[in-house]
N, C-alpha and C positions, 0 to 999 in steps of 0.2 A: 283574649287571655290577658291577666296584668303579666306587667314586666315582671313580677319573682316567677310567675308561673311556664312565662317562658324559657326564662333563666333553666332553672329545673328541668325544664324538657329537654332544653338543649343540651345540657350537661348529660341528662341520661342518655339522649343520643350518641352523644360523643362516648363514651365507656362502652355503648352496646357493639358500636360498630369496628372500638377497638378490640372487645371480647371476642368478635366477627373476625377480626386478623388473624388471629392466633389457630382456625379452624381454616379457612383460605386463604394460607401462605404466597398463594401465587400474585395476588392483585393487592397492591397499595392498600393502607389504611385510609387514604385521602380518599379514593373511588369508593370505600364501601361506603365511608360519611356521606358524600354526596348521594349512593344510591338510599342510603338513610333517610336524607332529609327530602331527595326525590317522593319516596315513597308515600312517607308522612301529608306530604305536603297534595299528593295526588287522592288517596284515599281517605283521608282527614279535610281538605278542602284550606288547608292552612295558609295562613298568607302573613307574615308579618312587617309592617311597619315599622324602618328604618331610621331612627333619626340619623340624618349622615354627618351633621355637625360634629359628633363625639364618636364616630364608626371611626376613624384616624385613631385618636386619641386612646380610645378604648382597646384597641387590635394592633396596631401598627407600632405606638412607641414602646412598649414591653417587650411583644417578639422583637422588634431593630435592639434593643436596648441585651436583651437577653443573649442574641447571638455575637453582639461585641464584644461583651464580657463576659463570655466563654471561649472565645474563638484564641488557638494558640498560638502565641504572639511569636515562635520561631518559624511557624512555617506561614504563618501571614508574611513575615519579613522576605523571608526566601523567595518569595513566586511573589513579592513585590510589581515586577514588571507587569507578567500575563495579566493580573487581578486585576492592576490599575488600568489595565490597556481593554481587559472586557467590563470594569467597571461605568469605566468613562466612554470611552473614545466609541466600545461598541453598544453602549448604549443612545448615544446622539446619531449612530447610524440606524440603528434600527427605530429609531424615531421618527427623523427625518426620512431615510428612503423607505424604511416599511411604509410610515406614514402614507406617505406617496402613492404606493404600490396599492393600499389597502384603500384608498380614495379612488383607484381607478379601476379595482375590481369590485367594488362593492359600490354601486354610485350613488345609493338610498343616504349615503354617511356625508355630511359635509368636511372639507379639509383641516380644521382643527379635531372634529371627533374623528379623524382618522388619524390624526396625530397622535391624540390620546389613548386612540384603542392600542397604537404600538408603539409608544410610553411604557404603558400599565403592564404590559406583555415583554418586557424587556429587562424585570427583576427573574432571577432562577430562585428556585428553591430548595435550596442543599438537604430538608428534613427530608423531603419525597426520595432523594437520589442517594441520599445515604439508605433507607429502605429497601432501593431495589438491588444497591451495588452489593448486597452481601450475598445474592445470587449471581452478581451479571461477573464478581470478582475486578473491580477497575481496578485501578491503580491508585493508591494512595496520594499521588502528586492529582492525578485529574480531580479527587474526592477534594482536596484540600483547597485545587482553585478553584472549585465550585464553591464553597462555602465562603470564601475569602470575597469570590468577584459579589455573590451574594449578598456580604455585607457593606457592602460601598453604592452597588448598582441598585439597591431598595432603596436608597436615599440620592441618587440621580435619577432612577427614572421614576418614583415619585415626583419629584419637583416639576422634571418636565414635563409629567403626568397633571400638575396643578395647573402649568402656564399653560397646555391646552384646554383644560376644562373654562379657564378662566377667561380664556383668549371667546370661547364658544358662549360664555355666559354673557361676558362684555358685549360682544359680537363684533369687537375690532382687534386687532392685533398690530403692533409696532414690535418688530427686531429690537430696534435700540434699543425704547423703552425696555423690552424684555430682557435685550443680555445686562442692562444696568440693574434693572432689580434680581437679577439671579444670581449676580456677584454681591449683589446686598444682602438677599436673601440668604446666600452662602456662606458669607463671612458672619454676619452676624450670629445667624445660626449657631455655626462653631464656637465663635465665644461666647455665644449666653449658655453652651454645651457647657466649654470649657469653666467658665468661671462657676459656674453653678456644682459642676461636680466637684471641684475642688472647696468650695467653703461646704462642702458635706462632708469630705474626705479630712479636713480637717477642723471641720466638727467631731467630727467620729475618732480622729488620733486626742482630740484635748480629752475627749473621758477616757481613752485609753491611756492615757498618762497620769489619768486622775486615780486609776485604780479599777473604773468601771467597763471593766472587760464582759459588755451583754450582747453577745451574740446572736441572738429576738431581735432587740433594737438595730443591729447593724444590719441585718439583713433585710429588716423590715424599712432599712434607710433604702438600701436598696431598692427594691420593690417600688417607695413613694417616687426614687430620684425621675425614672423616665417621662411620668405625670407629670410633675410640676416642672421640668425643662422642658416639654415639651410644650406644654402652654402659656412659658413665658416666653419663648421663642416667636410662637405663633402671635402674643399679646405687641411683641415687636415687628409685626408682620415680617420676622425674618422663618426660615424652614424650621419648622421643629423636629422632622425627620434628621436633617444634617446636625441638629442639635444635641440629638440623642443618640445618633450615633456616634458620635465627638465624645462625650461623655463615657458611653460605655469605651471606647477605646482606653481613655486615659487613667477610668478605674481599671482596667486589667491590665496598663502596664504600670501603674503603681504599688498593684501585689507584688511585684518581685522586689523590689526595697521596701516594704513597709514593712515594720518590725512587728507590727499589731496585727497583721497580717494573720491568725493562726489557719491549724491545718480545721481544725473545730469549725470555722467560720468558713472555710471553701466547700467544705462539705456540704454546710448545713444549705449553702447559698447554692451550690450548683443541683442539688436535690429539690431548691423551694421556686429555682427556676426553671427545672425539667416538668414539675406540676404544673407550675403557670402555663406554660407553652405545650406542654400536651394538651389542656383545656382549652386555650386559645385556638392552638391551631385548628384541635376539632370542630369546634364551634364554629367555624367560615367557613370550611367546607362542609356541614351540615345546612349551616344557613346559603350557601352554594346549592344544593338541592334541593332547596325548599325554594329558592328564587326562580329557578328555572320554569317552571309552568309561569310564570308571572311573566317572565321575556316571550315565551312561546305565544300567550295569551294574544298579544300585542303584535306580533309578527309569523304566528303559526296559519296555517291555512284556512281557521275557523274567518278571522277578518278579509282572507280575499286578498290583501296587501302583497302579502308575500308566501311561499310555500314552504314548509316546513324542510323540503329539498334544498330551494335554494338556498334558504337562510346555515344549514348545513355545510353546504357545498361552500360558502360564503368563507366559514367557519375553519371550514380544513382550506382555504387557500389561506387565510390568512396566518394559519400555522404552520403554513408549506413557507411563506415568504418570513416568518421569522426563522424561520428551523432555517431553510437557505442562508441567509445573511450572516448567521451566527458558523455556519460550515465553511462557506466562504471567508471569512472573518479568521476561523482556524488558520484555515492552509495558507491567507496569508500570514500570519504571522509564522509560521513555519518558516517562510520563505525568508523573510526578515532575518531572522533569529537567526539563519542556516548561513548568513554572511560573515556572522562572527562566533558561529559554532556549528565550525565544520563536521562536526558528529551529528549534528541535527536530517532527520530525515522527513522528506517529503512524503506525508503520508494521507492516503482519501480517508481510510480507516479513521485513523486517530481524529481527522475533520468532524467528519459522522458520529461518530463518540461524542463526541465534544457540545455538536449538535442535540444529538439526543437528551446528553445532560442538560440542556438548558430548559426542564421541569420547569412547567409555570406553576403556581402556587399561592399559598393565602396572601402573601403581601399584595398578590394581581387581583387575588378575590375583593381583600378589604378595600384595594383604593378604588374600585369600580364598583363595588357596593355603598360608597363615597361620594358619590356622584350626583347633585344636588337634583333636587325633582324639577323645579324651576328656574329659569333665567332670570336677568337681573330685575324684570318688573316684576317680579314674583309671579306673576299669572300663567304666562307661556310655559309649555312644557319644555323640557329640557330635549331638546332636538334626537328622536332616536335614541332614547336611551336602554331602552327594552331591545332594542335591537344590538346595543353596545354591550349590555349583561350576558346577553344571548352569547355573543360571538366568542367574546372574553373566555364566560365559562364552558364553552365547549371545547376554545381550545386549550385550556388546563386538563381537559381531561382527555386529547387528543393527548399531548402531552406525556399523559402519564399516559396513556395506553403503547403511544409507540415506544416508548421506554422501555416498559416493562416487555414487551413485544421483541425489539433489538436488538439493545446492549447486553442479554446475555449471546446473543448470535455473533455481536461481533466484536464481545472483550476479549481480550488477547488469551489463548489458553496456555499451559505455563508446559513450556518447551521439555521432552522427553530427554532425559542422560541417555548419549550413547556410550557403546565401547562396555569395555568388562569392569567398571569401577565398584571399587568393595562400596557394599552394602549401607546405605548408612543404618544405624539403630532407630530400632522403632519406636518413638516412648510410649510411653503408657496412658488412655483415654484419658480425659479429665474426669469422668466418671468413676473409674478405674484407682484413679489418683487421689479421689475424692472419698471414695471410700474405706480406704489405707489409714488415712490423715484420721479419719473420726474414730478409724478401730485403735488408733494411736493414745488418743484422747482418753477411750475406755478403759485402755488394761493403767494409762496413766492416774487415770480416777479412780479404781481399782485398787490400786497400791498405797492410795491414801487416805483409804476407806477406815472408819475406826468406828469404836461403839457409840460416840457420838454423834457423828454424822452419815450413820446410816443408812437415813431415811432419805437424807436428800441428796446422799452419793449416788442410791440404786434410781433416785428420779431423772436423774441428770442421764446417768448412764444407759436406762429406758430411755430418753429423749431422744439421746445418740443412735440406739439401736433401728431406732423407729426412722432415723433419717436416713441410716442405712439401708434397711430396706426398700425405704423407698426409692433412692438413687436403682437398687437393683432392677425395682419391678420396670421401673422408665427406661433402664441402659440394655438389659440384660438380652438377648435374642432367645428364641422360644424353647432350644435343644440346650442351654444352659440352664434356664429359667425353670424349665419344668421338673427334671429333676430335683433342684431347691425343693420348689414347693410339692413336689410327693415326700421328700425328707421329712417337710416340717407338720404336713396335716399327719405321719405316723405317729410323729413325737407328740405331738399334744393331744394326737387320742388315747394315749399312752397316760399321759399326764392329766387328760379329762377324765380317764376312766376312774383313774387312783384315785382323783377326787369326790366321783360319788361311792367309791369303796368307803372312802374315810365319813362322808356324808352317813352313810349308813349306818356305820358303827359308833358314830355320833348320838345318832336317835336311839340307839338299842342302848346305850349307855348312860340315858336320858340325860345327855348336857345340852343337848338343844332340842328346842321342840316339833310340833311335826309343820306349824306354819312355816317356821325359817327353814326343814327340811326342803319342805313343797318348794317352796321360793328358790331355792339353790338349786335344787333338781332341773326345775326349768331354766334355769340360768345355762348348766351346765349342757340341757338338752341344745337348747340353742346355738350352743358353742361348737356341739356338734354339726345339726345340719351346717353351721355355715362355714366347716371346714371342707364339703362336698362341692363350695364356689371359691377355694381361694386357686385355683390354679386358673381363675379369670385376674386381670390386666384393671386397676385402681379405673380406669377411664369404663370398664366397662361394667362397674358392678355400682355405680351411681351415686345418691346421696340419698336414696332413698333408704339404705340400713342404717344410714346415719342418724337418719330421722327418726327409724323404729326402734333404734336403742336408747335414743334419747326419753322416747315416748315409755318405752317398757319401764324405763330405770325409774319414772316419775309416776307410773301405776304401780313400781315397790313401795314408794316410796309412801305415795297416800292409801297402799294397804297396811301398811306398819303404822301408821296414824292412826285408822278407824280402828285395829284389832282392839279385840276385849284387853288383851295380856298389857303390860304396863311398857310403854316407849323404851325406857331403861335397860328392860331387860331383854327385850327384842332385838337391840342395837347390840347387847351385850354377847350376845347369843351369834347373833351375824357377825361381830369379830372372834371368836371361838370357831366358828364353821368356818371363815373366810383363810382363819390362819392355820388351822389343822388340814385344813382343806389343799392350802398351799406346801406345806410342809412333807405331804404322801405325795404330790404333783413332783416335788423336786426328789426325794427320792425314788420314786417310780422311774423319772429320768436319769438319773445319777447310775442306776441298774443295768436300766437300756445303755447306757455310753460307755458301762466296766467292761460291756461284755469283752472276750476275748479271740471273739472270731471275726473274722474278715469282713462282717455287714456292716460295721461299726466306719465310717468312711470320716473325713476330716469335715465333711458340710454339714454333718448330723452333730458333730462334735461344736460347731460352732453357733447351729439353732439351737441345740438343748444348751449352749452358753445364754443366749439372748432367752428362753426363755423360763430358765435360771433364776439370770436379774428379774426379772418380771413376777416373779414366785415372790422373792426378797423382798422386795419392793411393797408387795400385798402385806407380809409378815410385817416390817418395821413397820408400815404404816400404822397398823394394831398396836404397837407399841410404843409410838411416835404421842399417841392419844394420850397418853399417861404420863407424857413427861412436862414439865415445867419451864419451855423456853419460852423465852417470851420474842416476837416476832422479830426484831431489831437483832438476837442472836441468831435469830433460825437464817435470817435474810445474810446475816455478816457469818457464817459455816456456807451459803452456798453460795457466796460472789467469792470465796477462796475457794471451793471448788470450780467453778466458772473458770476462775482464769488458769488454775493446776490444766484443764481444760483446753482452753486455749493458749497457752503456755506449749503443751505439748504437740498440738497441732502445728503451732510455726515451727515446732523444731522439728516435724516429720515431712514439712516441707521444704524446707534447707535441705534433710536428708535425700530424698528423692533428689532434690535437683539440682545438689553435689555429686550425686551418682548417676548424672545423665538417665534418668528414667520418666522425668519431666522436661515438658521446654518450659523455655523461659515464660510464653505465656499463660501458658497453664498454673504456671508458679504464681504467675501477679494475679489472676484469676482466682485461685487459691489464699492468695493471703488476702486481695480483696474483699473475698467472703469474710473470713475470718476478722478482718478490720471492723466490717459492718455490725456482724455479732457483738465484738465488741464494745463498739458503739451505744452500742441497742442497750445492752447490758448495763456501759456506764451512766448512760441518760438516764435510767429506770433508779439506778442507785442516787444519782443526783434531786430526784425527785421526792 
């Protein structure tokens, strides 16, 4: 395959098996990618060719770069200690003694590739554990030093990940020599990080001073800066990893004074970085599944070398001895800590947690997918390397299995109130809350409704409707649910029928003919059968009537083409039926909702509102035909509806959660949406 056509593949994999999460809540997104690319790779016969030169470059300095200049710089500061103490100090233990360990249970490995294999294995990966944690419930401090130690220890135990490989390609190794170039490597590093993001940072303030506030360009500075610090770092033989992550540090503690700084550009940057690193990440763990028959090839039982057992068995000691190290590694620091903070407790528990979190992931994939094919004459194969891919990526996905296996068995669960204590108040779902805020929005739009904006008062306020419902059909349980919709299939048979009564008396009164009869009639029959499937669930009635209405409206459409009768008056005829038609719909329900007996309930009174508007909406539209705005007004009538809109929205969110009927998160939740709409809105206007 050419490299776009891989590219492609890959990409569609990584979406497939994120589409796949959303249906198997239980298992990481990271395992389904791998059993993706497994798949692929077994049944397609797939095998691809690695360049590993630019495999760093390509994977590695974006995600380091991406997670430093996201990561929150108060609670990085806070847990300072722990971070830097698993960043550093536990990663040259699990280096060195894993190393060790992993040389003496495995004896096919030589002592630098066993170095490296528990190097490469000694970065975590906070995407995978923030994943599972929303089930296993951790603790916001554990999530936090995972991510933190994360971002330090991908750029130590990369390095010392390089001085093994380099040590095995060499085929000689010197300490000195080694600890002098990794303080070279380090420090240089850092300042060709440092100085490089700062003549960006203040390239970027001189047009900001200049007037040229472009948000594209700033963030697409972004995006270039990790590339090119990361390869002038490397053109210095110094780390390019320490490089870039140096860089993203110092641009995100420069947002908090930068005046140019806007909220516009953190947006648009933390949204253009969550795309990069969704793609990113999925793409290594696809290409993780796809490698694996290639390690098996090489060290699976077909060759006789070794047995697909042991080479396993290999696999899970070597993630027993870093899962240990790191558990170990806890409790002492418990012990530490517990010297000058006597509230500190000794806990196996919290070890084990700790343990489990330490998720191996793409930074372990990329640097081992990294990993040159030959030593330094170029001809020798690279000693066990298939057997190193192997080990590596089985235990990422040990890893995540015992994780997701675990930590929900042993996060702490959240201690029962004893005793007689008043109640606290329950708030109101978000769903709940959610759909209060848009009915809010309605009777606001509503009330500002006038003869000339009509048309795209009732559009707006059909939009709203249409979001309503559907929050119900998704929140609502089924003894609430169903009644709704036995309410609403009455009322629009109700409302269908009047329509072919008026259809009727249309043709007998010859304003419309019998082809745009015909044509409504079945419109209207339709309408019916498929009010006999609305009391099925949006998941279960599919895409295929989507597709048939689609299809039907485009067989009106080029029957009204081919008729004998003249286009004009065909079309003319269909707004006379559509609006006459609408017009007996809304009094037929108007009827049904005066009555004066008890059937008449407040949910009936609120679908014949919704579909009211809906009626209106058909009428102005017919009406809309004939007027003379020209598109620049129609667009500047509905962005002052839009925000009358959203106007009244934040203020039914304030209200709720002035009246303790909301929590507080539910509120930012809430206005978060409404920010993004927004958003969305004014982008579209700017355009």
């Amino acid at each position: 395959m050419d490299t776009l056509e891989v590219i492609i593949a890959l990409v569609g994999l990584v979406l497939i098996g994120n589409m796949l999460s959303h249906f198997i809540k239980s298992i990481p997104v990271s395992l389904i990618q791998i059993g993706l690319g497994l798949l692929v790779a077994i049944s397609f016969n797939v095998e691809i060719k690695l360049e590993t030169s630019w495999f760093l470059l390509l994977f590695i300095a974006p995600l380091l770069y991406s997670d430093a200049w996201r990561f929150p710089k108060r609670e990085l500061w806070a847990l300072r200690g722990p971070i830097f103490g698993n960043a550093i100090l536990l990663v040259v233990i699990t280096t060195v003694l894993g190393g060790l360990i992993i040389y003496l249970i495995v004896p096919e490995l030589s002592l630098p590739v066993a170095f490296a294999i528990a190097a490469i294995l000694s970065p975590t990966d906070p995407v995978a554990v923030q994943a599972i944690a929303k089930d296993a419930k951790l603790p916001a401090n554990v999530l936090h030093l995972v991510a933190g130690e994360s971002l330090i220890n991908d750029a130590s135990g990369l390095v010392a990940f390089k001085f093994a490989i380099a040590a095995t390609v060499a085929g000689t190794f010197s300490l000195l020599h080694a600890t002098g170039e990794f303080i070279y490597m380090s420090l240089v590093g850092a300042l060709v990080g440092a100085l490089i993001i700062s003549i960006f940072n203040a390239a970027t303030d001189f047009l900001a001073e200049k007037g040229a506030h472009d948000v594209v360009f700033s963030v697409s500075v972004q995006l270039f800066s990790p590339f090119i610090i990361y390869l002038t770092a490397e053109h210095f033989h110094a780390s390019g990893v320490i490089a870039v992550v140096v860089a993203a540090i110092i641009a995100n503690l420069q947002t908090k004074t930068d005046v140019n700084y806007t909220g516009e550009l953190h947006l648009t940057g933390i949204q253009t970085w969550n795309i990069l690193g969704y793609l990113l990440d999925g793409t290594i763990f696809v290409l993780l599944g796809i490698e694996i028959p290639v390690a098996m090839q090489n060290f699976a039982g077909e060759t006789g070398k070794l047995s697909l057992m042991m080479v396993t068995l290999y696999a899970f000691a070597t993630w027993l001895t870093v899962f240990g190290i790191r558990v170990l590694w806890t409790y002492f620091t418990q012990f530490v800590r517990r010297r000058t903070h006597h509230d500190e407790v000794l806990s196996w528990r919290i070890a084990i947690v700790s343990g489990l979190t330490g998720v191996r992931g793409a930074v372990t994939m990329a640097g081992v997918l990294s990993v040159p094919l030959f030593i330094a004459d170029g001809k020798t194969p690279f000693p066990e390397r298939g057997l190193m891919l192997f080990i590596s990526s089985a235990v990422i996905i040990i890893s995540l299995l015992a994780a997701v296996i675990f930590l929900p068995l042993l996060a702490e669960k959240p201690v029962k109130q004893k005793g007689t204590a008043a109640p606290v108040a329950k708030h109101m779902t978000e769903a709940r809350a959610h759909i209060y805020v848009l009915q809010s929005a309605v009777r606001e739009i509503e009330q500002h409704r006038r003869e000339n904006n009509q048309t795209v008062a009732y559009d707006i306020m059909l939009r709203y409707q249409m979001q309503i419902r559907q929050i119900q059909l998704e929140n609502m349980s089924i003894d609430k649910l169903n009644p709704m919709l036995a309410s609403e299939v009455t009322i629009r048979r109700i409302a269908l029928t009047a329509e072919r009564d008026s259809l009727r008396q249309l043709l007998v009164d010859e304003k419309i003919s019998e082809f745009v009869y015909t044509s409504e009639v079945r419109r209207i029959d339709r309408l019916m059968n498929d009010l006999e499937r609305m009391h099925q669930r949006p998941s279960q009635k599919g895409s295929m009537r989507c597709l048939k209405g689609w299809f039907l409206r485009g067989i009106r459409a080029v029957r009204v083409w081919l008729t004998d009768e003249e286009n004009d008056k065909v079309r003319a005829e269909y707004m006379i039926a559509q609006s006459e038609a609408a017009k007996a719909a809304i009094t037929a329900i108007s009827e049904f909702t005066s009555r004066s007996d008890d059937q008449v309930k407040k949910i009936d009174q609120q679908i014949a509102h919704n579909l009211v508007i809906s009626y209106r909406n058909r009428i102005e539209k017919a009406k809309w035909v004939k007027r003379e705005f020209t598109d620049v007004q129609t667009e500047a009538i509905k962005m002052a509806l839009e925000m009358i809109g959203l106007t009244a929205q934040r203020e039914a969110v304030q209200h709720l959660f002035e009246a303790h009927f909301i929590s507080a998160d539910t509120g930012m939740k809430l206005r978060q949406g409404i920010n993004f709409t927004e958003a969305g809105l004014l982008t579209k206007e700017a355009h």
